[in-house]
C-alpha positions in Angstrom: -54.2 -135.2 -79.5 -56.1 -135.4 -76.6 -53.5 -134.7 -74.2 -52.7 -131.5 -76.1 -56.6 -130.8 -75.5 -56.3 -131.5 -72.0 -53.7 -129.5 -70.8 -55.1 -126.2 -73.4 -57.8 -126.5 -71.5 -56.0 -126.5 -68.5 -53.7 -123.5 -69.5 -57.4 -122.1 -70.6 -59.0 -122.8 -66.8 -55.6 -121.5 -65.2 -56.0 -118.1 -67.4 -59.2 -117.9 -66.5 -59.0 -118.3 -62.8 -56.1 -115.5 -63.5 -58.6 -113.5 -65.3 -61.5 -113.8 -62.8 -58.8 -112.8 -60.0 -57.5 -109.7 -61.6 -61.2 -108.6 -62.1 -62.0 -108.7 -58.3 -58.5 -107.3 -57.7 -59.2 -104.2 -60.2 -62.4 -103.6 -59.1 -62.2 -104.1 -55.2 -62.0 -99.9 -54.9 -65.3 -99.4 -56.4 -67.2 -102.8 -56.3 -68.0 -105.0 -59.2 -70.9 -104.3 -61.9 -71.5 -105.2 -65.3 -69.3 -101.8 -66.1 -66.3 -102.7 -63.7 -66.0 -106.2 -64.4 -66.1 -105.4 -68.4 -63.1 -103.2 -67.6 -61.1 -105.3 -65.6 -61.1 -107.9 -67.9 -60.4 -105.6 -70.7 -57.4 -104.8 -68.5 -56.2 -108.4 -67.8 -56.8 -108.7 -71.7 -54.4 -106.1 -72.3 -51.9 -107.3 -69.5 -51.7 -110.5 -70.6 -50.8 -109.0 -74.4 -47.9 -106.9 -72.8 -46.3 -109.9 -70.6 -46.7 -112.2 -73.9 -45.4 -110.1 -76.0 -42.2 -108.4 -73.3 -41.6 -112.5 -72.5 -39.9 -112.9 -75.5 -37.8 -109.6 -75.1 -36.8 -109.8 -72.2 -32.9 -109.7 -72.9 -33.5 -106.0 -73.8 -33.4 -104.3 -70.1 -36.1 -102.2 -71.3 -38.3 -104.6 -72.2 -37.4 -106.7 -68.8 -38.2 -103.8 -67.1 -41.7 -103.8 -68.3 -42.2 -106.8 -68.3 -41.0 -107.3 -64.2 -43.5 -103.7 -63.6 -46.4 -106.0 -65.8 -45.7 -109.2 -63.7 -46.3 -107.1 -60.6 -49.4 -105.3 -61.3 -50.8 -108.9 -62.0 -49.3 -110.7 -58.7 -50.4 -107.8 -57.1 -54.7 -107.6 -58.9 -54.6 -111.1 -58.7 -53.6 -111.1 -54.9 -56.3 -108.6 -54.2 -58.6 -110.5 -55.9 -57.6 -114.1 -54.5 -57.7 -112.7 -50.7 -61.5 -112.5 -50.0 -61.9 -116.0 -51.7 -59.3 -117.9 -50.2 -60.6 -116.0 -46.9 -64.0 -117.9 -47.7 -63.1 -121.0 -49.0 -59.8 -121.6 -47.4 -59.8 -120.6 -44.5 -57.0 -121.8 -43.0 -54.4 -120.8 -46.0 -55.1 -117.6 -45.4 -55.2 -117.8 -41.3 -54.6 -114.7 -39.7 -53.4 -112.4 -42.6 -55.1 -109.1 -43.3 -57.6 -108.8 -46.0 -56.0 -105.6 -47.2 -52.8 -106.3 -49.0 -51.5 -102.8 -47.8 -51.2 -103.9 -44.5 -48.8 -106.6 -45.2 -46.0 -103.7 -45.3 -45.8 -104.8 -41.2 -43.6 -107.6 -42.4 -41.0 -105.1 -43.8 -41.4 -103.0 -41.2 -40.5 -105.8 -38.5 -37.8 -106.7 -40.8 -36.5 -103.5 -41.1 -37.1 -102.2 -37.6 -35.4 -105.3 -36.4 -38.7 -106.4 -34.3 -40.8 -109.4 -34.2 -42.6 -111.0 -37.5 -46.1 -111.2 -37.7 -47.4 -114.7 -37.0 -49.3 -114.8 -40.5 -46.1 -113.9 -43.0 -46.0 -117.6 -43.2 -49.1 -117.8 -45.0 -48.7 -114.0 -46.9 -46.0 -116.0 -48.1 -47.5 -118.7 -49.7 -50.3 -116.4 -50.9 -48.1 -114.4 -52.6 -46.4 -117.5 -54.4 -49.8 -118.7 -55.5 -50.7 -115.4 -57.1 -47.2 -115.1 -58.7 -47.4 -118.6 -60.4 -50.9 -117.4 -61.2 -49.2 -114.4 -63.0 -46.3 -115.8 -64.3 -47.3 -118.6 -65.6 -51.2 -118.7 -66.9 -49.8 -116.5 -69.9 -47.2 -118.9 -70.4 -49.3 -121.6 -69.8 -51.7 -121.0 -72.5 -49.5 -120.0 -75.4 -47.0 -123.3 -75.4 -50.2 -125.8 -75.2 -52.5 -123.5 -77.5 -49.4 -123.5 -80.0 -48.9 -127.4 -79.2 -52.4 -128.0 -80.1 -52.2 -126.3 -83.5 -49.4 -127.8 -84.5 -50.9 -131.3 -83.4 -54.1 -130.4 -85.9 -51.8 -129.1 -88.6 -49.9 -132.2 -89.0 -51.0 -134.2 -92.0 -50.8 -138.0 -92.6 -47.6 -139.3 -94.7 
């Protein structure tokens, strides 16, 4: 029992951090207030529904399609959110690597254009695989240990 505790909790903290993300990353064109944030997390609220409930669809191509355009919005509000943070309290995993998440395009462009790389895609990289395990999997995350833990309290003593 405890161990299904722990890791709801986790799966709760993971969400969360998810959810706090998102908010920044909503509200980054306008600035946070009372009014913003309440918004943003009504949106992660309702993003999170849609990837939850398109997971277990997903064979449909419909329904994958969503659910690959959901994923994105949230990798991509989470990253926006996650850059001025990491900026601040890890410096040196975000290095060199532009605030705005527009500007990363130069790595495509080099790529495409056949030119050098930026220096920092190294760490756009890693950023962007943080933020996608943020998105992909706090959902996830939450559902099997919240589901693990009700089954644990439903069980009744032969």
């Amino acid at each position: 029992m405890i161990g299904e505790v722990f890791f709801f909790l986790l799966g709760l903290g993971v969400w969360l951090s998810n959810a706090i993300f998102t908010v920044l990353g909503v509200t980054t064109p306008v600035g946070v207030s009372p009014l913003t944030g309440l918004l943003g997390f009504v949106f992660h609220l309702l993003l999170s529904r849609a990837e939850l409930y398109l997971w277990h669809r997903w064979r449909d191509p419909w329904y994958l399609l969503l659910l690959v355009g959901c994923v994105l919005v949230d990798t991509g509000t989470t990253l926006a959110g996650l850059l001025p943070i990491a900026a601040k309290w890890f410096p040196v995993l975000v290095g060199k690597t532009p605030q705005n998440v527009l500007d990363w395009g130069q790595i495509l462009a080099a790529l495409v254009r056949n030119t050098v790389v930026p220096a920092w895609w190294p760490n756009a990289l890693l950023l962007l695989a943080i933020t996608f395990a943020f998105a992909l999997g706090s959902e996830r995350l939450l559902r099997k240990f919240y589901r693990g833990m009700i089954e644990t309290w439903q069980e009744r003593p032969a």
